[in-house]
C-alpha positions as CSV (number, residue, x, y, z in Angstrom):
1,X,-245.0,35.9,-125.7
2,X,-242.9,35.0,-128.5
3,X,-245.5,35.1,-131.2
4,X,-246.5,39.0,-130.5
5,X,-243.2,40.5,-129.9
6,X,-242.8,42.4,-133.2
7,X,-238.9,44.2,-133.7
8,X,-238.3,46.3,-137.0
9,X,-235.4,44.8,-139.0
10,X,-233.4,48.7,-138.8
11,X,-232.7,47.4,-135.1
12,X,-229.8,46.1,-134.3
13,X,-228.5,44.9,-131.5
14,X,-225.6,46.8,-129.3
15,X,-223.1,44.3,-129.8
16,X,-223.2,44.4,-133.7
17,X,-222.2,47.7,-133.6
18,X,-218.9,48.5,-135.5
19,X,-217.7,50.5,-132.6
20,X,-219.5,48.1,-130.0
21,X,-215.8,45.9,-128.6
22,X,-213.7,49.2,-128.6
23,X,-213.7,51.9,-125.8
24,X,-214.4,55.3,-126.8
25,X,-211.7,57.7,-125.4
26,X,-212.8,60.0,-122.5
27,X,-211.7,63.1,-123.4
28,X,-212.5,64.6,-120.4
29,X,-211.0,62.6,-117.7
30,X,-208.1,61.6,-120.2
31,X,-207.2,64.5,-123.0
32,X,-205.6,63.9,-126.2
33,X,-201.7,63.7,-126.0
34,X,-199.7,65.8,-128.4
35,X,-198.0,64.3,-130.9
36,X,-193.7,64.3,-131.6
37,X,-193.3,67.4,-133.0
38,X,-196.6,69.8,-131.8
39,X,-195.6,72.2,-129.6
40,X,-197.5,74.8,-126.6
41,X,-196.9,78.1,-125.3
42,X,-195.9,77.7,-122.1
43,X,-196.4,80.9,-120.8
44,X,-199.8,81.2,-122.7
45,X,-200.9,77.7,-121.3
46,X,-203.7,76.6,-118.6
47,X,-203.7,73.7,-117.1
48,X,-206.1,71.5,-119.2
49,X,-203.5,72.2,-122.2
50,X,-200.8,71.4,-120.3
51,X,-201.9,68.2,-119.2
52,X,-201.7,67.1,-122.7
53,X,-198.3,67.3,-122.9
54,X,-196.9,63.5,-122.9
55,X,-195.6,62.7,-119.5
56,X,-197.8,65.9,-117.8
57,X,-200.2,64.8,-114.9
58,X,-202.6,67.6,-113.0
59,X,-199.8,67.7,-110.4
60,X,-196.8,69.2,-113.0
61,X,-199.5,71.1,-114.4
62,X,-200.1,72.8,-111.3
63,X,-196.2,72.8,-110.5
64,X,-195.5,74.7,-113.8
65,X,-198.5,77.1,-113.1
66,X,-197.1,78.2,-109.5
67,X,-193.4,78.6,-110.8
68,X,-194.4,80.8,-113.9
69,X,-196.4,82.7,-111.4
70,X,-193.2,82.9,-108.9
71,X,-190.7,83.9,-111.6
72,X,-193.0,86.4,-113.1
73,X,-193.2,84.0,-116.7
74,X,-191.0,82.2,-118.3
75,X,-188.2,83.1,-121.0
76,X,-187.1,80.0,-122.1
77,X,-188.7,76.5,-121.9
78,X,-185.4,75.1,-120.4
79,X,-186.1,76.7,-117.0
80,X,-189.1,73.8,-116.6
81,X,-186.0,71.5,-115.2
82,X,-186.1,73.8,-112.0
83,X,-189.2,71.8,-111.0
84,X,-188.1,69.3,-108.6
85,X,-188.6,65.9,-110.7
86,X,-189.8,67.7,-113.9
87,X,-189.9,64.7,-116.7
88,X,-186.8,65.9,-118.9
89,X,-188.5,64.3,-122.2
90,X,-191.4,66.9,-121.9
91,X,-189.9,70.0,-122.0
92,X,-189.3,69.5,-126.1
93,X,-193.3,70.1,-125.9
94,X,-192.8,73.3,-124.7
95,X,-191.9,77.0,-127.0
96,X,-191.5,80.4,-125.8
97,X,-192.3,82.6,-128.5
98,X,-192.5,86.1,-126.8
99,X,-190.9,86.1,-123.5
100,X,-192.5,89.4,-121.5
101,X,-191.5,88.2,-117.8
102,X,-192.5,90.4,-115.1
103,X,-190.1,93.0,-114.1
104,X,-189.1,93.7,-110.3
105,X,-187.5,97.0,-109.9
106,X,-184.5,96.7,-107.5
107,X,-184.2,100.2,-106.6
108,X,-188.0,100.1,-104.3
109,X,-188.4,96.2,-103.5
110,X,-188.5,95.7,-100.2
111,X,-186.3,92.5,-99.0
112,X,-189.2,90.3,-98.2
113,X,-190.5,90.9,-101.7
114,X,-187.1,90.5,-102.9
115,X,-187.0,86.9,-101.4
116,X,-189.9,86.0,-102.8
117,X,-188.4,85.7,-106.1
118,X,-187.4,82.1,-107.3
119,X,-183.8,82.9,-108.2
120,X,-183.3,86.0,-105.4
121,X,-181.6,84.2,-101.9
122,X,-182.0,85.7,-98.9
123,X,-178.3,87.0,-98.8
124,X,-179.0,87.9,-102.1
125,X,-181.7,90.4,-101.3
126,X,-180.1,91.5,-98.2
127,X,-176.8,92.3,-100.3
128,X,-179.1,94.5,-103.2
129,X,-180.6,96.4,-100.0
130,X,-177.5,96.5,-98.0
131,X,-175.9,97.8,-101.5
132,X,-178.8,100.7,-101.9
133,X,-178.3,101.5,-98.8
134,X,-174.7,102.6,-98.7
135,X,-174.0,103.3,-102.4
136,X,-177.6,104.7,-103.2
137,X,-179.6,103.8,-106.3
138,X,-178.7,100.6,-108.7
139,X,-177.9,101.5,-112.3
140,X,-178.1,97.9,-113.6
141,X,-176.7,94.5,-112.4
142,X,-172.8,95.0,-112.9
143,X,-173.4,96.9,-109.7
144,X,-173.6,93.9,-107.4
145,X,-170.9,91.9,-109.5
146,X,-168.7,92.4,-106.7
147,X,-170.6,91.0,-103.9
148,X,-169.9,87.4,-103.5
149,X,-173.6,85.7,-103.4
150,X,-174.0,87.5,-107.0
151,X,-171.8,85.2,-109.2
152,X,-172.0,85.4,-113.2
153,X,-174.2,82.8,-113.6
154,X,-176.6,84.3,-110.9
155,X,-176.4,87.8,-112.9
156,X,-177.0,86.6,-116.4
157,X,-179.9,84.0,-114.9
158,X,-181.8,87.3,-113.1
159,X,-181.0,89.6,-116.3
160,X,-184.5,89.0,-117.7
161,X,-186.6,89.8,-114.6
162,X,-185.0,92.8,-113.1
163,X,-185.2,96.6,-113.9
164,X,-183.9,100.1,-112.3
């Protein structure tokens, strides 16, 4: 069959191709990284951005997603190492430009939805309640600064996500 089998000379075959030895990156199943130096908005961020961050996987992506949600947003890209086992070398990815968290008001919360609040303990919630209980309405934080489970740290860590 030799003699009838006619192929035009713009043919060529697939392995003289240029590209023909190298894969061709997937950018679906594997995005882009980001380079040293690009940065995201992390509270601006799904999760298909967010698995472009070196050292981000579909589960961290998901992990960041549920504790932004939790706290409300975020206000500073340093509160990423809360994750259990969040990569540390990541977070230098990560800006907050315009932190607008979500406010919980103290005066009406009820304790279950006080609780619910990544950096509100149960005796923490119970104290805020127990506190509008017998002194009435809060007028900002420096109220609670005398109950024990409310230390400085804990104050200044909740300043951003509470109002009265």
């Amino acid at each position: 069959l030799r003699p009838y089998i006619r192929i035009s000379p713009d043919f060529l075959p697939a392995a003289a191709l240029p590209a023909a030895g190298q894969p061709r990156p997937d950018s679906l199943r594997r995005p882009a990284k980001l380079r040293p130096g690009e940065s995201l908005e992390l509270n601006a961020a799904d999760s298909a951005a967010l698995t472009r961050v070196p050292g981000i996987g579909p589960y961290f992506a998901r992990a960041i997603i549920r504790y932004g949600a939790r706290l409300g947003g975020y206000v500073s890209p340093a509160q990423l190492a809360e994750i259990e086992g969040f990569p540390a070398e990541a977070v230098a990815y990560f800006t907050v430009t315009d932190p607008s968290p979500r406010r919980l008001n103290l005066n009406t919360m009820t304790l279950s939805r006080l609780r619910r609040h990544p950096y509100i303990s149960f005796h923490q919630a119970k104290a805020i309640v127990d506190y509008r209980r017998q002194h009435g309405r809060l007028a900002s934080l420096a109220d609670l600064r005398l109950s024990r489970d409310f230390t400085p740290e804990a104050i200044s860590r909740l300043t951003p996500y509470v109002e009265f």
